[in-house]
Steps between C-alpha positions, in 0.01 A plus 500: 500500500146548508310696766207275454430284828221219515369202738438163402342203642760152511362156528632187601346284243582182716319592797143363363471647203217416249302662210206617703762660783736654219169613286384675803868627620562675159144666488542608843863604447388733209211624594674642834766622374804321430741559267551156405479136662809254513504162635806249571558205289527151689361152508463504904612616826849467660319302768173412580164349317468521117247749440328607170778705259343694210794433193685792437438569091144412495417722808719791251288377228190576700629806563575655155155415406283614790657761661524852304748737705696259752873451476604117613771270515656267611762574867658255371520255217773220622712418184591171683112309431421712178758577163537822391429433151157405632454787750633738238244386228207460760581852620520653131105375426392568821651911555366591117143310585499731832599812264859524723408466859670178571806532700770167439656482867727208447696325808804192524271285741521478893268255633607142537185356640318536150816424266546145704118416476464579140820381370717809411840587602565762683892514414739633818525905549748558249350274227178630553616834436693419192201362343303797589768734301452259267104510501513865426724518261242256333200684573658859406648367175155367396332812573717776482653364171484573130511146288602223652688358778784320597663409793716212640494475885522252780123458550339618169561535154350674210585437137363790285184522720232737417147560642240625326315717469711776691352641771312759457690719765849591441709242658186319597394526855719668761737224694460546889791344692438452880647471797797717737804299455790733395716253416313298227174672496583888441724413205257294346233736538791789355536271200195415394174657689271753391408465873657443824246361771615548874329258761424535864730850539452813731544799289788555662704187362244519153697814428839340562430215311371770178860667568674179440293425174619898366814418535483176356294610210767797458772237489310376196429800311160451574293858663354423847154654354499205290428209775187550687470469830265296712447353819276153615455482881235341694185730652331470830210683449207585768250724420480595870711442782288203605558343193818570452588396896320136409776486183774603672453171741767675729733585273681870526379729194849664587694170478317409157564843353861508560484154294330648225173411598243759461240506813231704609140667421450732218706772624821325578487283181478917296775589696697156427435504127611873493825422655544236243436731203743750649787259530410429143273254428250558232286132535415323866390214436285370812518134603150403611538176734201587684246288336423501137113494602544859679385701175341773722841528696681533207215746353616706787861470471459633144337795585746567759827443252330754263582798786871419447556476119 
């Protein structure tokens, strides 16, 4: 597995987002710094008002264009309100327009508020998961695949499908699978991921978790070095103690860290991210919920995240 270790700024792309904010996000994000900028893909909140939500591929599409060194992605891509064939051709254009910095994190779909508003089913547990297999079978078949494709399942077919051009990566862009379940979610991401993407861990339980996915991957015939390893958890941020005191709103930085939350000033963030790369991370992906206006606070966090890598 690589030594190479790197932070990266995460977006919730619900939360308000809108060209001007994501045009000044990404310039901010790589002119500070970050390894790469990633943003979730949903219509709306759980709960609460609708408020402005940048689409996923044309934000990506932005991206490939504008930006020249940023990774991105999305954390994640539900299968349930967009078909793989789609996603997988969509992903194709957009990786070779970037020159291969798009990362194709793909999920099975979680959040019922925006599937019953917009008209998509969200299938039970099991169902949901089944289509995901499904999904990426789909997706890996299209890209990863010489000629064409076919494959007869419960959710999708293919009849000698074919996309063309090929990518102009190997394989296409590399498939992130998220999430920490090790019942459905490790042996997915064993199956099929070029990356694994941890959320909201200590690096305590992150290493466990990367222990499971070895052996897993082993099981397979797969090497461990294969699967990258990466981790999305949420940052409080204060570039003094003020600040960060007036974020906190009360909350224990010692509670939030033992739930994967990283808190603190500079200092403690360096010493967070280090004990992240130790347990094996190589990517930490930092969810910014702090106000996508705060482009000097996230300036700052940037140049902080650069001590660690």
């Amino acid at each position: 597995m690589s030594d190479r270790f790197d932070v990266a700024l995460m977006i919730e792309g619900q939360d308000g987002l809108n060209w001007p904010r994501w045009r000044g996000l990404a310039e901010t994000a790589e002119r500070s710094g970050f390894a790469g900028i990633y943003r979730s893909d949903h219509f709306t909140n759980p709960t609460g008002p609708h408020l402005d939500a940048l689409e996923l591929w044309s934000s990506q599409l932005w991206l490939a264009s504008q930006t020249r060194a940023l990774e991105f992605g999305p954390l994640v891509s539900p299968v349930s309100f967009r078909h793989p064939v789609i996603t997988a051709w969509t992903a194709a254009a957009v990786d070779d327009l970037s020159g291969g910095r798009l990362q194709l994190g793909l999920g099975a779909g979680w959040q019922e508020r925006e599937h019953e508003e917009f008209g998509f089913d969200l299938l039970d547990v099991d169902a949901r998961f089944r289509r995901f297999r499904e999904a990426l079978t789909v997706v890996t078949r299209l890209l990863r695949g010489h000629g064409a494709a076919t494959f007869d399942g419960e959710f999708y077919h293919l009849r000698g499908a074919e996309l063309l051009p090929r990518p102009a990566r190997p394989g296409g862009p590399p498939i992130v699978i998220g999430g920490n379940g090790p019942r459905r979610t490790l042996p997915l991401a064993a199956e099929f991921a070029d990356e694994w993407n941890g959320t909201y861990q200590t690096p305590d339980s992150f290493a466990a978790l990367s222990q499971r996915l070895d052996a897993l991957l082993e099981e397979r015939g797969r090497n461990p070095a294969s699967v990258r390893r990466t981790l999305m958890t949420r940052i409080i941020f204060g570039r003094d103690d003020a600040e960060l005191s007036r974020k906190l709103d009360g909350e224990s930085p010692a509670e939030l860290r033992a739930r994967g939350v990283i808190a603190g000033t500079a200092g403690e963030v360096v010493t967070h991210l280090r004990a992240l790369r130790d347990a094996g991370a190589q990517r930490v992906m930092l969810q910014w919920l702090d106000g996508l206006d705060d482009l000097d606070g996230i300036a700052a966090l940037g140049r902080a995240a650069q001590a660690a890598s």
